[in-house]
C-alpha positions in Angstrom: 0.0 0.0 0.0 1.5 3.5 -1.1 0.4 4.9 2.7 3.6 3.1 4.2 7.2 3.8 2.8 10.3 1.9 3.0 13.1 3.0 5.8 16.1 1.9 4.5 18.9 1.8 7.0 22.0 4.2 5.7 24.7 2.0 7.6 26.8 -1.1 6.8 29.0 -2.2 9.8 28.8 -6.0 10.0 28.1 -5.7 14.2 24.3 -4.7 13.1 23.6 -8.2 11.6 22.4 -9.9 14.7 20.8 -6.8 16.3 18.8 -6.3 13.1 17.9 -9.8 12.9 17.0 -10.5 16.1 14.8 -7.1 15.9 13.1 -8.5 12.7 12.2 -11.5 14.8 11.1 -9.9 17.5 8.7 -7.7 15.8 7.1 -10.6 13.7 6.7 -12.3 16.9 4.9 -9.6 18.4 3.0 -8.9 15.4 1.3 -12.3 14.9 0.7 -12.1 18.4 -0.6 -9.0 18.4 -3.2 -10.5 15.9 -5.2 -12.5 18.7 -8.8 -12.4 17.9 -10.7 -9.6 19.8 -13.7 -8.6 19.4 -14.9 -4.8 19.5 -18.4 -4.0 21.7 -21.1 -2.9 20.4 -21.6 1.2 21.1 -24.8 2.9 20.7 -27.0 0.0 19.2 -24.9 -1.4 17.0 -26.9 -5.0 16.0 -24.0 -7.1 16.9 -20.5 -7.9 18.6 -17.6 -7.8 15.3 -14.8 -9.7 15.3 -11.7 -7.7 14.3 -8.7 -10.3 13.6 -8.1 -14.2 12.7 -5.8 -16.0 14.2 -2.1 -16.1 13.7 0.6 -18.4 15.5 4.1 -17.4 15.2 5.6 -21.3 15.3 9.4 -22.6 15.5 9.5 -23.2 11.6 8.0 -19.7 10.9 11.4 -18.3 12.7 13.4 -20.9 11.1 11.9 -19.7 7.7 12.7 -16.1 8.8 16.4 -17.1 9.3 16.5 -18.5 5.7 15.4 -14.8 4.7 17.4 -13.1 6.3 21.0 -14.7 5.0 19.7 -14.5 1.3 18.7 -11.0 1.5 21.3 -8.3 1.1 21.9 -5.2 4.1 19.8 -2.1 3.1 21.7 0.7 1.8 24.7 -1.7 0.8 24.8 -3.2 -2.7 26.3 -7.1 -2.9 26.5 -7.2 1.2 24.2 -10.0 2.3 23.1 -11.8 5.3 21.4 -9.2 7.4 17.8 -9.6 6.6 17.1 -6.3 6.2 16.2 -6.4 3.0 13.1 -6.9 4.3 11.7 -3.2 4.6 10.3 -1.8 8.3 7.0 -0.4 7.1 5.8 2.5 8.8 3.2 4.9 8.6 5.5 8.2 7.4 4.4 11.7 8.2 2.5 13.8 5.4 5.5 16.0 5.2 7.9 13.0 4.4 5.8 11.0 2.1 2.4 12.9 0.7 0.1 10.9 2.6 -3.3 12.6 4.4 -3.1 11.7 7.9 -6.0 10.1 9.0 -8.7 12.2 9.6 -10.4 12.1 13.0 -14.3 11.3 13.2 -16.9 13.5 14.5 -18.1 10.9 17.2 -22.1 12.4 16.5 -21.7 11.7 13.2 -20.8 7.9 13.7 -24.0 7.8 16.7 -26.3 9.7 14.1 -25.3 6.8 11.6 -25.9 4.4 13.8 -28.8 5.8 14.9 -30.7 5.7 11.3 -29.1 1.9 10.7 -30.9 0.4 13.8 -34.7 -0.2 13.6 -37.4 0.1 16.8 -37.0 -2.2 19.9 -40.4 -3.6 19.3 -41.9 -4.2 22.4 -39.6 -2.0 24.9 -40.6 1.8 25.3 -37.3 3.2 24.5 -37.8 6.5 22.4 -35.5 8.7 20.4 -34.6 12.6 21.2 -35.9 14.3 17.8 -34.7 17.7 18.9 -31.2 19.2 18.9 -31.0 18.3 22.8 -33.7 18.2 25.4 -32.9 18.6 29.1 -34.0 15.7 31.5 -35.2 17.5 35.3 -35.5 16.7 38.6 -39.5 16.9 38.7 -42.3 17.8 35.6 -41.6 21.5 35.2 -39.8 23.2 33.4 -38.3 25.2 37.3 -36.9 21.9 38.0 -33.3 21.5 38.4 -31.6 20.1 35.1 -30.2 16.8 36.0 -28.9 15.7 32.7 -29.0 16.5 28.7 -29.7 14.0 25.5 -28.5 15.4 22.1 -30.6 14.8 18.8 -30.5 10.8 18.0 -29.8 10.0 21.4 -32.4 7.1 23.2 -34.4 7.3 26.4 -35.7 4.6 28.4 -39.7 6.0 29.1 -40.9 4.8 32.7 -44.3 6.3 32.1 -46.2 9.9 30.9 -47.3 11.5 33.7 -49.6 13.8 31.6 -49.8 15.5 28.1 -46.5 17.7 28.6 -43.9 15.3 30.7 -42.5 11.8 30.3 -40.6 10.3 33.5 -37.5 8.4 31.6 -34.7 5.9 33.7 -31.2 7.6 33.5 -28.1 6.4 34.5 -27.5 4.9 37.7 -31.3 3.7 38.0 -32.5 7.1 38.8 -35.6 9.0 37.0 -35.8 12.5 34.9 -38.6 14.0 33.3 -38.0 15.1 29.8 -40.9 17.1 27.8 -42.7 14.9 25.6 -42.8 16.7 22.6 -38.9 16.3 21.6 -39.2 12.4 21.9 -40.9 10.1 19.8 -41.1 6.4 19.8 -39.7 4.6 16.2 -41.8 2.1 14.9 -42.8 0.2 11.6 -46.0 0.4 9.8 -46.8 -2.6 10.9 -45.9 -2.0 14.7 -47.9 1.6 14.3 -51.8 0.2 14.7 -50.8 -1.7 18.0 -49.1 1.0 19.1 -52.0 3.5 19.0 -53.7 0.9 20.5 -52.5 1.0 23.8 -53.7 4.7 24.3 -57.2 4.1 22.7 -60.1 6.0 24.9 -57.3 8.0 26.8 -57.5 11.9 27.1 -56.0 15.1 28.2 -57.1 18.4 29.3 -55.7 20.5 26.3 -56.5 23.8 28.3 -54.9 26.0 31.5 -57.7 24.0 33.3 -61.0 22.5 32.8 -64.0 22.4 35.2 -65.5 19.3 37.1 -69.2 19.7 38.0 -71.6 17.8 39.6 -74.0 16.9 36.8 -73.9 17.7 33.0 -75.0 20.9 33.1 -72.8 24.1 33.2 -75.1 25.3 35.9 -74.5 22.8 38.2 -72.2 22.7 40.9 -68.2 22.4 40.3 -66.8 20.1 42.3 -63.6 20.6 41.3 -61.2 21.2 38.5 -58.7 19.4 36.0 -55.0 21.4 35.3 -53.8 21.5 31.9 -52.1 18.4 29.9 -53.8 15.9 33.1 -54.9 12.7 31.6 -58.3 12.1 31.7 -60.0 8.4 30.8 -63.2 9.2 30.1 -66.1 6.6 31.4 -68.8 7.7 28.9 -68.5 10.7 26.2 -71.6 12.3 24.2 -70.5 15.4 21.8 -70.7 17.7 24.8 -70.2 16.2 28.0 -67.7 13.7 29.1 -68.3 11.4 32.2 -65.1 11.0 34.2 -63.8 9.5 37.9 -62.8 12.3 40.4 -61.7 11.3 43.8 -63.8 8.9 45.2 -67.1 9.3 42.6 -67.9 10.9 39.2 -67.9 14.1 37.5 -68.8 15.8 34.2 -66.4 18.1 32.2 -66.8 19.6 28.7 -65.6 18.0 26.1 -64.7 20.6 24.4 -61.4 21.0 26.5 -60.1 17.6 25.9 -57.8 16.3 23.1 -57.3 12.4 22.5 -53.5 11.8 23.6 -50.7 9.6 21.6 -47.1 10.1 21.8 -44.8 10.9 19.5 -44.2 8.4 16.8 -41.9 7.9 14.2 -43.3 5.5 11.9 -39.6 4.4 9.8 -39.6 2.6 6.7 -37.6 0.0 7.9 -37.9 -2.4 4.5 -37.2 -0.9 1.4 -37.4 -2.0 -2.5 -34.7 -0.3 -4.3 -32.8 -1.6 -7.2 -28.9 -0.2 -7.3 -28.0 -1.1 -11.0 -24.1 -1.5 -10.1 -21.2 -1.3 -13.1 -18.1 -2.7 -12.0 -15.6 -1.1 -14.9 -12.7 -4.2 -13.8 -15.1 -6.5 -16.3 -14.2 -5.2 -20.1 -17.1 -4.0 -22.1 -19.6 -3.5 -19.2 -20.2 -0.1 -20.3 -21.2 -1.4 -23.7 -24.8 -1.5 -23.2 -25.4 1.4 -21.2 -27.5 3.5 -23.3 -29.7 1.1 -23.9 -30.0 -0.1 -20.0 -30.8 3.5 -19.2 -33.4 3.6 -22.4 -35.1 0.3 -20.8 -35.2 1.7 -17.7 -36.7 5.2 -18.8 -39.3 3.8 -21.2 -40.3 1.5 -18.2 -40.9 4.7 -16.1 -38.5 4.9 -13.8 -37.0 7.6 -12.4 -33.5 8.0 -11.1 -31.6 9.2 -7.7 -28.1 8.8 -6.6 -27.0 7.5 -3.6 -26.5 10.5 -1.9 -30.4 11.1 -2.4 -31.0 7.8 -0.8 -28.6 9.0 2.4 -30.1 12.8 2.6 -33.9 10.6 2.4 -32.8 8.4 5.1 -31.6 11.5 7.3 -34.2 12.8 6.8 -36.6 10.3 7.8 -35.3 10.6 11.2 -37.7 13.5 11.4 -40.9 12.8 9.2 -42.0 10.2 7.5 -41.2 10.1 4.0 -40.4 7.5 1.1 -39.0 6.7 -2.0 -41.0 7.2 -5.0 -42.0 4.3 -6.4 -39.9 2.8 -9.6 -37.1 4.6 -8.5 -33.4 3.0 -9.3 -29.5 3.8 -8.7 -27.0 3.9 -11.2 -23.8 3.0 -9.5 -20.6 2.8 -11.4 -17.2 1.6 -10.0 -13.6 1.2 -11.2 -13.2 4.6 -12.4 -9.6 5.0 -14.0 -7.5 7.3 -16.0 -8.0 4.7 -18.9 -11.8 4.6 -18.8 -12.8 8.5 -17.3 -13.5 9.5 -20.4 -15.5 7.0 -22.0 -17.3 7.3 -18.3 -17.6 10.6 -18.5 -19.1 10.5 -22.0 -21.6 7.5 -21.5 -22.6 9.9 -18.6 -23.6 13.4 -20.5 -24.9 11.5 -23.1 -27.6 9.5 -20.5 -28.6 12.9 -19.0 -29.7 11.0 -16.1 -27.6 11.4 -12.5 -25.4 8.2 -11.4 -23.1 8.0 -8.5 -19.4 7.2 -8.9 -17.2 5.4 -6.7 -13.9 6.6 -7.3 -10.5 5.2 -5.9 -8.8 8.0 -4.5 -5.3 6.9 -5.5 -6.1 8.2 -9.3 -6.8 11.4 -7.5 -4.2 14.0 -9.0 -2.9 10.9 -11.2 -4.8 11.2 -14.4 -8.1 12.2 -12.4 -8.0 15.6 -11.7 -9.8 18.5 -9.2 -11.5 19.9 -12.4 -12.7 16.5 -14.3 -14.4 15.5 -10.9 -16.0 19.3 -10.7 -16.8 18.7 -14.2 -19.2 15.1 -13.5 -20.1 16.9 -9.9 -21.8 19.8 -12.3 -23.3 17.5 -14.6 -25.2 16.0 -11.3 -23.6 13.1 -10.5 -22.7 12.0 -7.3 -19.2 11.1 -6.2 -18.5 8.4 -3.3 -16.1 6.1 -2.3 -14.3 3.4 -4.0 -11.3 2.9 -1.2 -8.1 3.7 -2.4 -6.0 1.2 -3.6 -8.9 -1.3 -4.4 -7.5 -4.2 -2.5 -10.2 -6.4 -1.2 -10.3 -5.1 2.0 -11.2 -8.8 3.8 -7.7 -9.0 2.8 -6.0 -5.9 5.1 -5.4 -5.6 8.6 -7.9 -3.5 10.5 -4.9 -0.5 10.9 -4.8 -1.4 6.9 -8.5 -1.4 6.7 -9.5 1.8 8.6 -6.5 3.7 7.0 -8.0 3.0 3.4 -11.5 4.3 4.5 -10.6 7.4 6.5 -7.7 8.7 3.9 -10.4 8.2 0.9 -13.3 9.6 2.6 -11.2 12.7 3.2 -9.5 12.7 0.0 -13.2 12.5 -1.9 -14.3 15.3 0.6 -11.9 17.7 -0.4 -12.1 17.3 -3.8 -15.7 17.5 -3.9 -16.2 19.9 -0.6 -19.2 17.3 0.3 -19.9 14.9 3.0 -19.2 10.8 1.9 -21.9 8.6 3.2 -21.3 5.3 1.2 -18.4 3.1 -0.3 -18.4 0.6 -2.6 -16.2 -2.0 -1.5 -13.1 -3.2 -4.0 -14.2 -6.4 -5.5 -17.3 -6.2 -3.1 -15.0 -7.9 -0.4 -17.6 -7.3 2.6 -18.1 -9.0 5.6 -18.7 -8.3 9.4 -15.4 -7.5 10.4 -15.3 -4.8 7.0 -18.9 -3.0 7.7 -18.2 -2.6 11.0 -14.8 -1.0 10.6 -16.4 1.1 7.9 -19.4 2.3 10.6 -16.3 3.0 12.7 -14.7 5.4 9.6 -18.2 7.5 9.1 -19.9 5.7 6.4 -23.5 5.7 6.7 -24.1 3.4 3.3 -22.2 0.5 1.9 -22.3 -1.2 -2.0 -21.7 -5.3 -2.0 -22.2 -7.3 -4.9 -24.7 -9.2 -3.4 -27.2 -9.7 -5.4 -30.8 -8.2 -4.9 -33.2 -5.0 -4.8 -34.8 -5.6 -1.5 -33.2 -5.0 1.8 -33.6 -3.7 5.8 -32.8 -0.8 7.2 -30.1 -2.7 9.4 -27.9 -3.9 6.1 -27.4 -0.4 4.9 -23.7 -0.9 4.8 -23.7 -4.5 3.0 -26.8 -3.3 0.2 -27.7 -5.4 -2.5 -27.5 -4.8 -5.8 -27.8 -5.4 -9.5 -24.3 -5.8 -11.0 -23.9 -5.9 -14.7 -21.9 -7.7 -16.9 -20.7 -7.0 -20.5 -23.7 -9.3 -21.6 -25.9 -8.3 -20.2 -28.9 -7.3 -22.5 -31.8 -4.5 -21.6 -34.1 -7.0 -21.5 -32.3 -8.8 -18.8 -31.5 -5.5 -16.8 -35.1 -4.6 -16.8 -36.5 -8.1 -15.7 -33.4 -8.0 -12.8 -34.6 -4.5 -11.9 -38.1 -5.5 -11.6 -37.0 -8.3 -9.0 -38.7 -10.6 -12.0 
């Protein structure tokens, strides 16, 4: 990978020989030990424990092997001297000053918990509800006098004990204590199909939506009040007509207008949480791929569908954090990968010529090497989307995890700069995905991930392994549209 670089040792005196070599063994000892399997916990909801290594033994025949290395490979720096072993380069990550590279960019933590946050479906069952405003303040008792206690941010969960009227939730915060938090900046996620039970549960139930509402003896406003009802109070009424509502007050009844109550239901944020869309992926390593696009994108259009990139599906997911909105139906993606110097042009070209807006994933190490800051303005002002592709293209089940999370921070910066827009998704090289990989890439900010899986229907919790449609050079419009219609 072009983020390390070679330190070559500038010295040849003969005394270094063992020191280097038993360094070199030393190091590859505690590397493959280093490379125990661990296993990273789960922050913030994230579905499921991922395991971050195999497993490596460093064995007697491994150092004799290294040995053998060592005495056929000549001293660094030294031409014709032999028997050192360090030949072998020390890689190391070197400083942007020294060798070019970006250093890797540090995460805005609320961006990874937002992320996280529109990945992870309701707890069906459980009362746990979502801050949907910037922050809200949890206090001692239900007013808005009480002493502040503690403070969610937007995205954040809260574990609701009970309502104890229109206005105030009591919630569990840490260390088993209760807070009251005002029930309008929460709201419980659910499904559609969760929604109708939900509502359920608070059928018949009422509050006073008024500064305070009478209680008389009989319904009649000129009989006797025997009492009153303060604002936001919950009120279950035991009969109703379209005036008068029969209700329990202390130890009997009473009879208050109905004109001064509301029917009560929390918050709810009813999420799409299974979604039908078909991401027509071009993976340029296959020759000729790109041959039948025109008349894929003819197919599609004289079928009716309309197009969106993937940074309209991420923005539409954000967004439903807030409301509930949805696709348009016969929507599609047009993904394209394996963007080179080699093939920009016919790319670019196939492109303009569509008129319709695609999303490229773009390995960042063509960056300023035959793809440059004004071809990718060009394709940004022509309405396509650009995204990641990693940077080398190495199947990343391949790397390390330090290999790993280099390649998806330094290209998720590299793409932001260039395009002076947030990345959301990558496509992996060679759509090498697997738990270990979308979990690292949750880790490095990406809200969206492309696999080569193949499919058009997914759930909200496999937003960073999505199916798609992936084309190859044969494949016909005919074909493309049946695929794409899940036929």
């Amino acid at each position: 990978m072009n983020h390390y670089a070679a330190r070559r040792s500038r010295h040849s005196h003969s005394y270094l020989r063992p020191l280097v070599a038993f360094l070199l063994i030393a190091s590859f000892g505690i590397l493959f030990a280093g490379c125990a399997p661990k296993t990273e916990q789960p922050s913030d909801g994230e579905p499921s424990q991922i395991p971050l290594a195999d497993k490596f033994t460093f064995t007697a025949e491994d150092l004799a092997r290294m040995k053998q290395m060592m005495e056929q490979q000549p001293i660094m720096g030294v031409p014709g001297e032999s028997g050192s072993g360090s030949g072998l380069p020390y890689l190391e990550p070197m400083p942007p000053e020294e060798s070019g590279a970006v250093a890797v960019p540090v995460l805005d933590v609320r961006t990874k918990a937002k992320f996280i946050a529109v990945r992870s479906s309701g707890e069906q069952g459980k009362d746990v509800y979502r801050v949907t405003n910037a922050f809200v303040n949890v206090r001692s008792a239900p007013k808005i006098t009480a002493q502040q206690v503690a403070r969610f941010s937007q995205g954040d969960q809260v574990d609701v004990v009970e309502f104890v009227d229109a206005a105030w939730a009591k919630i569990r915060i840490a260390g088993g204590k209760d807070g009251y938090v005002s029930s309008r900046y929460i709201s419980k996620i659910v499904t559609e199909d969760e929604l109708a039970a939900e509502k359920k549960k608070y059928a018949g139930l009422y509050f006073v939506d008024f500064g305070f509402v009478n209680v008389r003896k009989t319904a009649d406003t000129s009989s006797d009040k025997i009492g009153d009802l303060p604002g936001q109070a919950f009120v279950r009424p035991l009969s109703m007509d379209k005036v008068w509502a029969r209700v329990p007050y202390q130890s009997g009844n009473g009879y208050i207008a109905v004109q001064y109550l509301s029917p009560f239901l929390p918050n709810f944020l009813v999420r799409q949480d299974t979604f039908t869309l078909p991401i027509v992926q071009y993976r340029l390593e296959e020759k000729g791929v790109l041959d039948h696009f025109p008349q894929h994108i003819a197919a599609l259009q004289q079928a009716g569908y309309a197009f969106m990139t993937v940074r309209d599906f991420a923005e539409l997911l954000l967004k439903q954090e807030e409301k509930d909105i949805r696709i348009p139906p016969k929507t599609v993606i047009i993904a394209i990968a394996g963007m080179t110097p080699d093939n920009s042009k016919e790319v670019s070209d196939d492109l303009r010529s569509s008129g319709v807006p695609a999303t490229l994933f773009l390995e960042t190490k063509y960056i300023g090497k035959g793809i440059d800051q004004k071809q990718i303005q060009t394709l940004q002002a022509n309405g396509m989307d650009i995204e990641s592709g990693g940077h080398t293209g190495d199947d990343l089940r391949s790397l390390t995890n330090a290999e790993v999370q280099l390649e998806l921070a330094q290209s998720k910066q590299l793409i932001e700069e260039a395009t002076k827009k947030p990345v959301y998704a990558i496509a992996y090289p060679i759509g090498g995905v697997n738990d270990r990989v979308a979990g690292l890439a949750a880790d490095a900010g990406y809200l969206l991930g492309l696999s080569t899986a193949q499919g058009i229907t997914f759930k909200r919790s496999s937003l960073l392994a999505l199916p798609t449609v992936v084309v190859k050079a044969s494949t016909g419009a005919d074909e493309l549209l049946k695929e794409v219609q899940g036929k």
